[in-house]
Each structure stands twice: as structure tokens, then as C-alpha cells.
N, C-alpha and C positions, 0 to 999 in steps of 0.2 A: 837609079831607083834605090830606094834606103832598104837596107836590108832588115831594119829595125822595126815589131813590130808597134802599135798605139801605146798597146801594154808596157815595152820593154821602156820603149821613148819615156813615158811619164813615169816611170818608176827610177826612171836615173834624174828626176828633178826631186821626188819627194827623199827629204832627210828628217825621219820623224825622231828620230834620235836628238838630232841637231834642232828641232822646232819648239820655238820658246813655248808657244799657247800649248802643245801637247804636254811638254815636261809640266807644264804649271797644271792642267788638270790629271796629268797621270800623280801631280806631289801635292794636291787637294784633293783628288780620291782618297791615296793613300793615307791621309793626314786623318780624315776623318774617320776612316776603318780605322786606323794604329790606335787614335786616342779615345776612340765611342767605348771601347770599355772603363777608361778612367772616371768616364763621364755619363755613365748609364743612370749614377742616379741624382743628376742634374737635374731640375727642370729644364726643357726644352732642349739638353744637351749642352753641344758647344755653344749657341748661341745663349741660354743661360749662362755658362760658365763668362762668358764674355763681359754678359752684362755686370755679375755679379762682378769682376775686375774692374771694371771701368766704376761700376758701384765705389767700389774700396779705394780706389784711384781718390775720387772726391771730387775731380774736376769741374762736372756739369752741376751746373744748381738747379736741374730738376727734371723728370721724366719725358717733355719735349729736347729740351735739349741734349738728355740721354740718348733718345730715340735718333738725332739726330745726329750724335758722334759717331754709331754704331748702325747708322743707316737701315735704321731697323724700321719699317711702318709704324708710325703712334700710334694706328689702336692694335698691332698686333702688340707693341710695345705693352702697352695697360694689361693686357694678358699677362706677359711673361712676367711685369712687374707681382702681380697676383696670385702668382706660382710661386715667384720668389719670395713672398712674403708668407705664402700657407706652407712654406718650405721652412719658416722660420731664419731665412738667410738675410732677407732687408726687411724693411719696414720703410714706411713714408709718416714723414713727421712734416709737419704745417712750416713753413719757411721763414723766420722770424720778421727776413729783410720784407715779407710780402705775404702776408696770412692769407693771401686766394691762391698761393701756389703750393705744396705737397716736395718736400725735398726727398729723395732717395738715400736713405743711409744702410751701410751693412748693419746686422746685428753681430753683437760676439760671436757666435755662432757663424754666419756666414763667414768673417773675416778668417776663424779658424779652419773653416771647410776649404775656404778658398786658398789656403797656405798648402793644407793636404794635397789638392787638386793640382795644384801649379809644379808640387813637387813630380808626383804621377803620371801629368801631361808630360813634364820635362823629361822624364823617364822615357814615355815614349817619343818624344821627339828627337831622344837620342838614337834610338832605334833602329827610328826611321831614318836618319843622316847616318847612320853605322859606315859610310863608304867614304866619311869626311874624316880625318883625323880633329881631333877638341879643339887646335885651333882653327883650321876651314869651318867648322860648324860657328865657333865666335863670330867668324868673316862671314858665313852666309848669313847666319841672325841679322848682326848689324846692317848689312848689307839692303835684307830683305826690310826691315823695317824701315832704311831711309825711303827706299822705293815706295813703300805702302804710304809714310806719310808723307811722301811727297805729289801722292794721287791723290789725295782728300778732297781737294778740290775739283778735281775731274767729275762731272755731271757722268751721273751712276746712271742707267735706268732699271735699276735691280737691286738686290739685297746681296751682300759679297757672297753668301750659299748658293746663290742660286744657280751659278754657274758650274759650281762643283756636285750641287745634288739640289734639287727644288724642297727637296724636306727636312733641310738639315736643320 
């Protein structure tokens, strides 16, 4: 007869310490607590802040394809674009290669905000890694962005917030 009872049994299998999906939403709670004050007067927050990068980046030639880097719904995208613009941060200019399509560009103004802001985040993202020494935090950055873009491809069925907070 085992002297062990259901409780003790299944508590010597769980390591949530050691569990990837827990560490990853206990360091996306905490990500978006640490930086929502950087970012309180973002429109739409992180995911503004996002956009507004990816904005300034230049990459996408146009608010579909935005929507689509960023895995963001296109019409909640047209929203956030909308904020961003009565924010004074982008503006949509008519696309010269294709006058039916609206390209995204920052304004002065946004690319300066977003200088401010990236400083601020970084601020707190050091914070938050305060348990890595400057170079493990280099190694995890690097590290974490190959993995991020090396998922891009993986069919989402969600928005990357959703899993950390449905209203981020």
C-alpha cells in the first residue's frame, strides 16, 4: 500500500518553478505591470507603443500589412491607427507606388516620443531582469527575439496580449 497521499503524489510531479509556460506568463504579467507606467499615455498602451515601432521601423507599406506583422485584427488595427494619428504620432499618407492604398508614416513628433519611450521601457526592462547580470540580459534579449521570430510563422489563433491579459 503507498503510503503517499493523491495530494503528496502529484505535488512531487508539479515544478512550476522549472515550467516554461508558467515562467513565460508570470514574465508577461510582470512585463506589462513594470512598463504600463512608461506607457500610460500611449494610445492603447503597449500595443500602441508597438505599433508606433514597427511604424518607425518602415517595413510594412501599409496598415493591412501593419496589422499583419503585429498580428493585430484590421479593424481593431484602423482604430489604434486613429488614436495614433489624433495623438499626433503617425499620420497616413496616400502611397505613391498605389494611390488606393494609405501608407503609415511616423510624424516628428511620434519618432521623438517613441525615442523617449523605448528609453523608459528599457529602463524598466532592466528592472524587471535586475536578477541577470548586463550581459545574461544581452543573452536573454538576443536569445528571446530569435525565438519570437522564429514563431512568426506558427498559426496564432489570438493576438500575443491575449494570453498575458485579454485587455492589453
Amino acid at each position: 500500500m503507498n503510503s503517499q497521499t493523491p495530494t503528496t503524489a502529484a505535488a512531487e510531479c508539479v515544478d512550476l518553478a522549472g515550467d516554461f509556460g508558467f515562467s513565460l506568463l508570470v514574465l508577461a504579467h510582470t512585463y506589462r505591470t513594470v512598463v504600463a507606467s512608461a506607457l500610460e499615455d500611449v494610445p492603447q498602451g503597449a500595443r500602441g507603443y508597438q505599433t508606433l515601432a514597427a511604424v518607425v521601423q518602415g517595413d510594412q507599406p501599409n496598415q493591412l500589412a501593419l496589422a499583419t506583422y503585429l498580428r493585430i485584427d484590421r479593424t481593431v488595427m484602423t482604430y489604434l491607427i486613429d488614436d495614433l494619428v489624433a495623438a499626433g504620432l503617425v499620420e497616413r499618407l496616400i502611397d505613391p507606388a498605389d494611390r488606393r492604398q494609405r501608407k503609415i508614416v511616423a510624424t516628428a513628433q511620434g519618432i521623438n516620443t517613441l525615442r523617449d519611450l523605448q528609453r523608459q521601457v528599457r529602463e524598466a526592462e532592466d528592472r524587471l531582469l535586475d536578477a541577470l547580470d548586463e550581459g545574461e540580459r544581452q543573452t536573454f534579449r538576443s536569445m528571446l527575439g530569435r525565438i519570437a521570430h522564429g514563431v512568426r510563422d506558427v498559426e496564432s489563433t489570438g493576438e500575443p496580449c491575449d494570453i498575458a491579459d485579454p485587455g492589453c
